[in-house]
py3Dmol code that shows the C-alpha trace and the ligand (Angstrom):
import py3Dmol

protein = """\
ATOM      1  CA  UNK A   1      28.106  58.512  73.948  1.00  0.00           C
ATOM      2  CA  UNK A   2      25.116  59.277  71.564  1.00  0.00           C
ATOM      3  CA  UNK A   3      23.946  56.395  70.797  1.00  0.00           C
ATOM      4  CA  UNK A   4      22.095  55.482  68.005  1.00  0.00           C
ATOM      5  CA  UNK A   5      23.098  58.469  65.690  1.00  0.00           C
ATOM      6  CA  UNK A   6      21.849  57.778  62.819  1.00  0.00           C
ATOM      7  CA  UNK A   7      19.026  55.626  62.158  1.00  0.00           C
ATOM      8  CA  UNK A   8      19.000  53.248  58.122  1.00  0.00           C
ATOM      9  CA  UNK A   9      16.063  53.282  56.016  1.00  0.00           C
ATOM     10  CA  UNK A  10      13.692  52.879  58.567  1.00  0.00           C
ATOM     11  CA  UNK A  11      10.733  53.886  57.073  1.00  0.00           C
ATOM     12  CA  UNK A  12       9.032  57.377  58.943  1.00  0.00           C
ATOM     13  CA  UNK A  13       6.713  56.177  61.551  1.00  0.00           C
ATOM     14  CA  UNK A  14       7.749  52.579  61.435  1.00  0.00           C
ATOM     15  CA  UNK A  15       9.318  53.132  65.109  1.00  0.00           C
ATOM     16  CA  UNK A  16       8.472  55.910  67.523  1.00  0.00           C
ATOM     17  CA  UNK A  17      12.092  57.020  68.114  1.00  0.00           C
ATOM     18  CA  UNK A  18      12.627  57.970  63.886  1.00  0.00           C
ATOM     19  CA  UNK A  19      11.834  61.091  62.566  1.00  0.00           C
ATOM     20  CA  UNK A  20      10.926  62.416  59.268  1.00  0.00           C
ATOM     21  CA  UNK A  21      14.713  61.938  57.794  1.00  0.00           C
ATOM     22  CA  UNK A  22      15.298  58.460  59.531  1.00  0.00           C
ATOM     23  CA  UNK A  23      17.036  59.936  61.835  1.00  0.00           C
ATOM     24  CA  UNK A  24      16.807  58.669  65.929  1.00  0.00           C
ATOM     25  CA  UNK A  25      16.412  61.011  68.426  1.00  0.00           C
ATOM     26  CA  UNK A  26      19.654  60.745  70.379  1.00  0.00           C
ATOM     27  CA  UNK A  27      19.783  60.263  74.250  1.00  0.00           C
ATOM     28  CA  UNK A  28      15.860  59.079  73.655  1.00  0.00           C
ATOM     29  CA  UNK A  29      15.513  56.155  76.104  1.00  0.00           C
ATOM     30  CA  UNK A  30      14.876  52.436  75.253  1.00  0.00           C
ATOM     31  CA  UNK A  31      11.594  52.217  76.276  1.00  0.00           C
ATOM     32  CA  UNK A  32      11.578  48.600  75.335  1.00  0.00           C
ATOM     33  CA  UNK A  33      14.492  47.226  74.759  1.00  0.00           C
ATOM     34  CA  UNK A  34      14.532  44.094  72.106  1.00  0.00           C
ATOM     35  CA  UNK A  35      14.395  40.877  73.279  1.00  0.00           C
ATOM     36  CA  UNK A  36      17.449  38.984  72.350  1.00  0.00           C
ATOM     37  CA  UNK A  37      17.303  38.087  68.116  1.00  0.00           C
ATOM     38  CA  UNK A  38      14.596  40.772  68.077  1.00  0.00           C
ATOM     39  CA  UNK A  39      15.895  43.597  65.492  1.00  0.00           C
ATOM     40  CA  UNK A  40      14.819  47.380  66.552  1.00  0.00           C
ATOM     41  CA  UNK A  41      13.200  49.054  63.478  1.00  0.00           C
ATOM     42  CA  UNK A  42      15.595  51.561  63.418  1.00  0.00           C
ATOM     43  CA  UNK A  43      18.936  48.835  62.798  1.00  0.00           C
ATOM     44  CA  UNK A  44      17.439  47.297  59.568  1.00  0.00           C
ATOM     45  CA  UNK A  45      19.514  48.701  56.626  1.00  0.00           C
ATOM     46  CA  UNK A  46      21.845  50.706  58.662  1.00  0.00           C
ATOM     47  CA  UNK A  47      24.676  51.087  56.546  1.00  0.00           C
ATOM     48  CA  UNK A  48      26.991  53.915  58.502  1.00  0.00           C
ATOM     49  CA  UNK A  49      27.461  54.735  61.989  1.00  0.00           C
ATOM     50  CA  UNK A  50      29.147  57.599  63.220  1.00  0.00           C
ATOM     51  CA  UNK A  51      29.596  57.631  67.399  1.00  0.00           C
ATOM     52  CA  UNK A  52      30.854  60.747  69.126  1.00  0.00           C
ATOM     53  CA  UNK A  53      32.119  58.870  72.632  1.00  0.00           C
ATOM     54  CA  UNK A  54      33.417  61.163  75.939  1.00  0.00           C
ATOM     55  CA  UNK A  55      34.675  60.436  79.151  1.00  0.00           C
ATOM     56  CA  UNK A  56      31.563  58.502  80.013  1.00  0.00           C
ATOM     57  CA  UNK A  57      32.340  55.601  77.498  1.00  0.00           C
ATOM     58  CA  UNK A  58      35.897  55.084  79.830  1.00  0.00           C
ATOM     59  CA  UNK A  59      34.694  55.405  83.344  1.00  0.00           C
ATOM     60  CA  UNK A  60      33.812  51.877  83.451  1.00  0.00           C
ATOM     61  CA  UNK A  61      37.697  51.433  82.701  1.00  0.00           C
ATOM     62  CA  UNK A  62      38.684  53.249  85.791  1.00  0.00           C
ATOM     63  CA  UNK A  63      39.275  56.507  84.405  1.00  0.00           C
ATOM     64  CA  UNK A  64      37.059  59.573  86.212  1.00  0.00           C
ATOM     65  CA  UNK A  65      35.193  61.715  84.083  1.00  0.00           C
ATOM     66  CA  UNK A  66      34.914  65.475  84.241  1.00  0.00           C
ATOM     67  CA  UNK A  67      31.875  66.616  85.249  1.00  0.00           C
ATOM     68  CA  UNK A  68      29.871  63.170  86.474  1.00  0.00           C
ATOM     69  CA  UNK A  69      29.560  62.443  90.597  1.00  0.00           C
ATOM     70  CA  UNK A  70      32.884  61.388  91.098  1.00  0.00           C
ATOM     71  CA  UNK A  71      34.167  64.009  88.503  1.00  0.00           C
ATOM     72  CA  UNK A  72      37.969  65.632  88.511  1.00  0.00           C
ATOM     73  CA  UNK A  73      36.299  68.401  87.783  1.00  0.00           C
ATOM     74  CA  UNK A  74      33.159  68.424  89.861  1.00  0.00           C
ATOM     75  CA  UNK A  75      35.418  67.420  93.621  1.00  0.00           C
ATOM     76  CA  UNK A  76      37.643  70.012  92.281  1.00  0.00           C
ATOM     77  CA  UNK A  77      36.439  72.751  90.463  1.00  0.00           C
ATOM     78  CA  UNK A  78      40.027  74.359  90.412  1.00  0.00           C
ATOM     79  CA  UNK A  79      41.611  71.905  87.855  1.00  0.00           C
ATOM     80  CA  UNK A  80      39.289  73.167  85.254  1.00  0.00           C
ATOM     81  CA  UNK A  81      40.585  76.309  85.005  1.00  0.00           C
ATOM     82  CA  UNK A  82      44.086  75.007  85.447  1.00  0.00           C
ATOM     83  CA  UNK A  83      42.849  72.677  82.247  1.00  0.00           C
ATOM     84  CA  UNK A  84      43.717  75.774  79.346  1.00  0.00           C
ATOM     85  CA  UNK A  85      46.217  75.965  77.483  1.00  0.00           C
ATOM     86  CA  UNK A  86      47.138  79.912  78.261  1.00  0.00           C
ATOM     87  CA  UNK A  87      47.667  79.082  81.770  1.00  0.00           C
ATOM     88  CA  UNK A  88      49.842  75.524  80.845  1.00  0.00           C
ATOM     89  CA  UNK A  89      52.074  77.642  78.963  1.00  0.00           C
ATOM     90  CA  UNK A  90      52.373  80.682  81.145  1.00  0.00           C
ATOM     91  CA  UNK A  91      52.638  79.252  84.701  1.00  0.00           C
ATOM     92  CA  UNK A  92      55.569  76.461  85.112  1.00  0.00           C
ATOM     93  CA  UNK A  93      53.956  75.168  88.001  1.00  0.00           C
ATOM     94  CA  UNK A  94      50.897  74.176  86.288  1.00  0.00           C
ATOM     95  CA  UNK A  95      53.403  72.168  84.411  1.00  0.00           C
ATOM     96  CA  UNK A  96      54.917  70.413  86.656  1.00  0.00           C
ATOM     97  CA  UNK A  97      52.091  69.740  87.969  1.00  0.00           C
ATOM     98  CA  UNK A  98      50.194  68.214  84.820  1.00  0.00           C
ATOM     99  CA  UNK A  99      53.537  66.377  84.163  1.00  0.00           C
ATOM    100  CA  UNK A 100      53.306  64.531  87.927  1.00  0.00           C
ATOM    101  CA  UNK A 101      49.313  63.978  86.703  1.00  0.00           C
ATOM    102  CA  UNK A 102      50.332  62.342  83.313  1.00  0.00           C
ATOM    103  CA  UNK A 103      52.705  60.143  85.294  1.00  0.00           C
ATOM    104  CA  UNK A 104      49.734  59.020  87.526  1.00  0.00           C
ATOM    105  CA  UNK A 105      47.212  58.840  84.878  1.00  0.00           C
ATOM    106  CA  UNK A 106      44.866  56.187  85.478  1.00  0.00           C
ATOM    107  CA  UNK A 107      44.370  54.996  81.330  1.00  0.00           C
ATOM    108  CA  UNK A 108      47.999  53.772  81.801  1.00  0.00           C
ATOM    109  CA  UNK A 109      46.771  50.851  83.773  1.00  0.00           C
ATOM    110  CA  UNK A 110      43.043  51.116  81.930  1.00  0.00           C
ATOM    111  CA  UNK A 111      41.835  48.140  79.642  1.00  0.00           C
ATOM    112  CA  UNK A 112      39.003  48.597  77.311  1.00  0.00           C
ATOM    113  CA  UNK A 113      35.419  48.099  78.118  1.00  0.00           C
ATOM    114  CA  UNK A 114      32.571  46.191  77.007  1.00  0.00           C
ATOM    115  CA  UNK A 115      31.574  48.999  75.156  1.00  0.00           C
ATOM    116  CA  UNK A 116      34.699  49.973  73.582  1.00  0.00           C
ATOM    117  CA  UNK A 117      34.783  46.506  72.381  1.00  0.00           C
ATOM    118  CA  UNK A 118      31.205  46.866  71.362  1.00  0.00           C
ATOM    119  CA  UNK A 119      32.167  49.720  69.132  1.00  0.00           C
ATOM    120  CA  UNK A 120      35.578  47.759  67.652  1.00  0.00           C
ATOM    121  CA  UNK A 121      32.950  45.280  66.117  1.00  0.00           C
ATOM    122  CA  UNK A 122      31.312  47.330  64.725  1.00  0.00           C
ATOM    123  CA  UNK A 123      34.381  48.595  63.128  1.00  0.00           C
ATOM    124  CA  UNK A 124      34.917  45.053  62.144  1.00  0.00           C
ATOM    125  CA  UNK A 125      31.681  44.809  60.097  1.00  0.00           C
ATOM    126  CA  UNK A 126      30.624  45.683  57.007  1.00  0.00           C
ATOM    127  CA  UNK A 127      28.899  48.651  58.582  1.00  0.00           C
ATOM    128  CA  UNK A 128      30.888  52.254  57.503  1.00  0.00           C
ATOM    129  CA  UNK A 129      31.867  52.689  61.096  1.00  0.00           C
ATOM    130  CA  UNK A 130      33.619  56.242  62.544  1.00  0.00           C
ATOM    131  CA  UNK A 131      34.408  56.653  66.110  1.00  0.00           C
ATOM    132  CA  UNK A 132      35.081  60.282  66.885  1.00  0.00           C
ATOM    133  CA  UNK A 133      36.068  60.689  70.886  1.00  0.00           C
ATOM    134  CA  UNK A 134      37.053  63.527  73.264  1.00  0.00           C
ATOM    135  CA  UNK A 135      39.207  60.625  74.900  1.00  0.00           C
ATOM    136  CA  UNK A 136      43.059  60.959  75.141  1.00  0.00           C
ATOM    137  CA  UNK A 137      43.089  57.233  76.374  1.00  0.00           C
ATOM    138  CA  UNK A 138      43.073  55.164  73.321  1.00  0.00           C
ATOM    139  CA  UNK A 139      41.104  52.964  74.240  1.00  0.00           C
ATOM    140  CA  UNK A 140      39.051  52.536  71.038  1.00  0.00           C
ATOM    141  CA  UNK A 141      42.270  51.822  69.248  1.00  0.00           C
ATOM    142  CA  UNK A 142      43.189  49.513  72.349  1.00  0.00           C
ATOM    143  CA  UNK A 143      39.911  47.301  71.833  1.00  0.00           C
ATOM    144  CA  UNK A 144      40.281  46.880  68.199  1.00  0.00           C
ATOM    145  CA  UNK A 145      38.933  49.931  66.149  1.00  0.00           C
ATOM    146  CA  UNK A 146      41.733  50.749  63.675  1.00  0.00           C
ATOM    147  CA  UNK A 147      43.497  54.046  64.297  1.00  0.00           C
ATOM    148  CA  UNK A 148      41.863  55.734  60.455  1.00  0.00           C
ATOM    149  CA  UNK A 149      38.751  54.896  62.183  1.00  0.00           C
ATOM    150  CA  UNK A 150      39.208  57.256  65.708  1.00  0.00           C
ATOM    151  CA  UNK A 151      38.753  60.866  65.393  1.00  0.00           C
ATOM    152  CA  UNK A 152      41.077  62.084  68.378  1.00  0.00           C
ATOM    153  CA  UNK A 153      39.280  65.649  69.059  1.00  0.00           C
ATOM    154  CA  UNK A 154      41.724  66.342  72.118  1.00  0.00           C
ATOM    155  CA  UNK A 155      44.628  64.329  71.003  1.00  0.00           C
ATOM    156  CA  UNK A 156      46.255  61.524  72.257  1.00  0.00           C
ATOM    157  CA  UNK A 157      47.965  60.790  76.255  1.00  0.00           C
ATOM    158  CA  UNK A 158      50.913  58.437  73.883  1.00  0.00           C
ATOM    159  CA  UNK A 159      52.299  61.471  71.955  1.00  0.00           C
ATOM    160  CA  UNK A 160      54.216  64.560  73.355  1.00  0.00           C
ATOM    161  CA  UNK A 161      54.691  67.816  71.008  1.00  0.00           C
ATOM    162  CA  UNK A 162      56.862  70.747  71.098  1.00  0.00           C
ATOM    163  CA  UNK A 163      54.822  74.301  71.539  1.00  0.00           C
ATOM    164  CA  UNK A 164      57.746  75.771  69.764  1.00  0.00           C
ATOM    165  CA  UNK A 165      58.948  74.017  67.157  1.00  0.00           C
ATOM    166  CA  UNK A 166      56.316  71.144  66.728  1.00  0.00           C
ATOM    167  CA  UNK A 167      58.322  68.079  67.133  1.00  0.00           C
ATOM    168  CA  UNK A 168      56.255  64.873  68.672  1.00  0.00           C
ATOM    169  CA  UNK A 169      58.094  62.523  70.729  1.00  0.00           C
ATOM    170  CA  UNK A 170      56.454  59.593  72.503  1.00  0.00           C
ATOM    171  CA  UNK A 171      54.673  60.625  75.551  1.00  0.00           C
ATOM    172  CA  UNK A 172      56.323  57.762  77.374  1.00  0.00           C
ATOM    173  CA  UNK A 173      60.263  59.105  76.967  1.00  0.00           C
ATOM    174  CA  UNK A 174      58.835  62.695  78.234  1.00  0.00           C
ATOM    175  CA  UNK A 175      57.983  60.546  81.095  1.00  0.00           C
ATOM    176  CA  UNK A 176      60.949  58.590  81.504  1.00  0.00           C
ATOM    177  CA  UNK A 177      62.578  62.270  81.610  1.00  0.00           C
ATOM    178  CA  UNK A 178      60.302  63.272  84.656  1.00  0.00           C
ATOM    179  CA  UNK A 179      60.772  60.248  86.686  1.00  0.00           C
ATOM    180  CA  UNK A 180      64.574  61.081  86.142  1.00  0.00           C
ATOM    181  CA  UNK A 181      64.084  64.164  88.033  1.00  0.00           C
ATOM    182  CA  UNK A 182      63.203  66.700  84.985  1.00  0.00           C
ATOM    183  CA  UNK A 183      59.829  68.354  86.703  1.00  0.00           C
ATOM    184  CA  UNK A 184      59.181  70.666  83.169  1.00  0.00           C
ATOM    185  CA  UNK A 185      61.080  68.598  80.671  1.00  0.00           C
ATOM    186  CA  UNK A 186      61.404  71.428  78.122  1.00  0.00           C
ATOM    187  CA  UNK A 187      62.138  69.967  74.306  1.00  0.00           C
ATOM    188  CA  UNK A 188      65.684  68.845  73.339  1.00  0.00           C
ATOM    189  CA  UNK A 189      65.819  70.765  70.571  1.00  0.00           C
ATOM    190  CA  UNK A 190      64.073  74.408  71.156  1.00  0.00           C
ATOM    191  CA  UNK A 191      64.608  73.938  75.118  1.00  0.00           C
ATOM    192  CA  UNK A 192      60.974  75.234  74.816  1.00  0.00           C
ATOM    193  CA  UNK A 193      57.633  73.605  76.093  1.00  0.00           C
ATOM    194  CA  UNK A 194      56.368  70.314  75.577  1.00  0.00           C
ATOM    195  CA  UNK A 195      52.764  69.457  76.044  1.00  0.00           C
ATOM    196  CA  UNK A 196      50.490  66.801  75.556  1.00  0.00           C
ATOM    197  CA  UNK A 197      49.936  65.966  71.831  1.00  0.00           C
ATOM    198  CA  UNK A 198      46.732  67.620  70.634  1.00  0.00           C
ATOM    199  CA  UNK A 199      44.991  68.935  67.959  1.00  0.00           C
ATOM    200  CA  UNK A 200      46.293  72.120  65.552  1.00  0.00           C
ATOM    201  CA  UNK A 201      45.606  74.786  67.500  1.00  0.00           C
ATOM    202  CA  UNK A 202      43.899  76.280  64.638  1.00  0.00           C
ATOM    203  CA  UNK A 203      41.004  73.097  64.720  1.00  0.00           C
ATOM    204  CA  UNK A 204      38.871  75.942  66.979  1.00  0.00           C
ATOM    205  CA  UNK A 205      35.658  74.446  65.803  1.00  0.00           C
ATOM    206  CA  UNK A 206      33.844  71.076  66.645  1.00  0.00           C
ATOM    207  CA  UNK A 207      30.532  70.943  65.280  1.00  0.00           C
ATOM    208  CA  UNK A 208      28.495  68.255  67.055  1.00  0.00           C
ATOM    209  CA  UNK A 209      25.451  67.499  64.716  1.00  0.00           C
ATOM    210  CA  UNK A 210      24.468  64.077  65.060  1.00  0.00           C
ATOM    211  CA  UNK A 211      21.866  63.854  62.073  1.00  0.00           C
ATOM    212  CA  UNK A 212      23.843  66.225  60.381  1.00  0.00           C
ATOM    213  CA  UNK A 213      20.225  68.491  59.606  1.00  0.00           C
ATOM    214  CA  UNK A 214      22.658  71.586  60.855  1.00  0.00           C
ATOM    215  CA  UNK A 215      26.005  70.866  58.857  1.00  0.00           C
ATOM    216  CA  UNK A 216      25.525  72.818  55.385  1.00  0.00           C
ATOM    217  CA  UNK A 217      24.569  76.115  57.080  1.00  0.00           C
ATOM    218  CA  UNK A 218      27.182  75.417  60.211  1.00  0.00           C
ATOM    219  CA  UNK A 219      30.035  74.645  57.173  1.00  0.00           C
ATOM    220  CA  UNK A 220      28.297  78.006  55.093  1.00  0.00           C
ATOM    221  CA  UNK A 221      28.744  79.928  58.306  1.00  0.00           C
ATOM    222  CA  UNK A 222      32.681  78.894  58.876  1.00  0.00           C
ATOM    223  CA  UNK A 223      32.928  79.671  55.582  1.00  0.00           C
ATOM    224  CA  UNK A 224      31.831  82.979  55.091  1.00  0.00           C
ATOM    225  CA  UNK A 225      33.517  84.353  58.388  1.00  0.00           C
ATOM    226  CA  UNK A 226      37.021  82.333  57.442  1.00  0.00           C
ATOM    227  CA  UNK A 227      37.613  83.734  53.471  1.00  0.00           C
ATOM    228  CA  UNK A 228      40.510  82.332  51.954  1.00  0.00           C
TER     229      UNK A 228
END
"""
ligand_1 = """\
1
ZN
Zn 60.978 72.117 70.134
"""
view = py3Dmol.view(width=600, height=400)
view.addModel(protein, "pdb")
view.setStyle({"model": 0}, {"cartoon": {"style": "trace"}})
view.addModel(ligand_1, "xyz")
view.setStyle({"model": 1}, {"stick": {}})
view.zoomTo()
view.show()
């Protein structure tokens, strides 16, 4: 989670972590944290937070991250490469097996986190908050941050979509299908391939700009090589 993102009207200088455009270094480390009632420079005035969270933010729910210590991806390095979408759709074993993982997920059991719950009062406040997460676990929605406030970049664990003909079913009657014995439950309609609901394929770009310094020439540059 980058945390803070933006920084208010905190004038240039006023605190150590703001730059020129008010912005706070990201990642930067509390060197001294606030004593409880004391407000950091860089809150005063704040008036819109954006928060880009990852798997990090869930961990503390139970759910392993990628690439951390205990990491799916890090004890096995395999699964990553089984984690595109080429090889999901070309190898039915893959399948199967990513349909016996979503069955075992661990966010089905998962409850949100101090710091989900953290970022749902936010939400709550008067403060223009937008949560945009890599998460599939819905857990910021689950804590209290209304759905038009989560950005989904990878989509949602709950929802189930057709590769063929685009039709979204709940994620839970897919499953219901698999425990019934269907190991590559293929769409009722097409009979074609079902997969997690995600993203338009064509949403290739994520631009991660926390003080947003780099989003006119990044937007200029999509632009000019997407015409039309
Ligand atoms: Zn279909």
């Amino acid at each position: 989670m980058i945390w803070p993102p933006f920084a208010g009207r905190a004038a240039p200088g006023e605190d150590g972590a703001v730059t020129e455009n008010g912005a706070v270094t990201a990642g930067r480390p509390a060197a001294a944290a606030p004593a409880s009632g004391q407000v950091p420079a860089w809150a005063r005035g704040v008036a819109a937070v954006a928060v880009l969270t990852g798997a990090g933010i869930s961990t503390d729910s139970g759910i392993p991250d990628f690439r951390g210590p205990q990491g799916l991806w890090t004890k096995n390095p395999a699964a990553e490469k089984l984690s595109t979408y080429q090889v999901y759709m070309t190898d039915p074993e893959v399948r199967r097996r990513s349909w016996r993982a979503r069955l075992e997920h661990p966010a089905w059991a998962a409850q949100p986190n101090p710091a989900h719950r953290a970022l749902a009062r936010l939400a709550a406040s008067a403060i223009d908050t937008q949560v945009i997460t890599q998460n599939i676990d819905e857990l910021h929605q689950r804590a209290g941050t209304p759905p038009e406030r989560v950005i989904e970049l990878h989509g949602t664990m709950f929802g189930v979509v057709c590769t063929g003909c685009g039709d979204r079913t709940a994620m839970a009657d897919a499953l219901a299908r698999v425990r019934a014995g269907e190991d590559d439950p293929p769409c009722a309609g097409s009979r074609l391939t079902m997969t997690r609901l995600a993203p338009a394929p064509a949403a290739t770009a994520v631009v991660r700009d926390p003080i947003g310094q780099a989003v006119p020439r990044i937007a200029d540059q999509v632009l000019a090589a997407n015409p039309g």
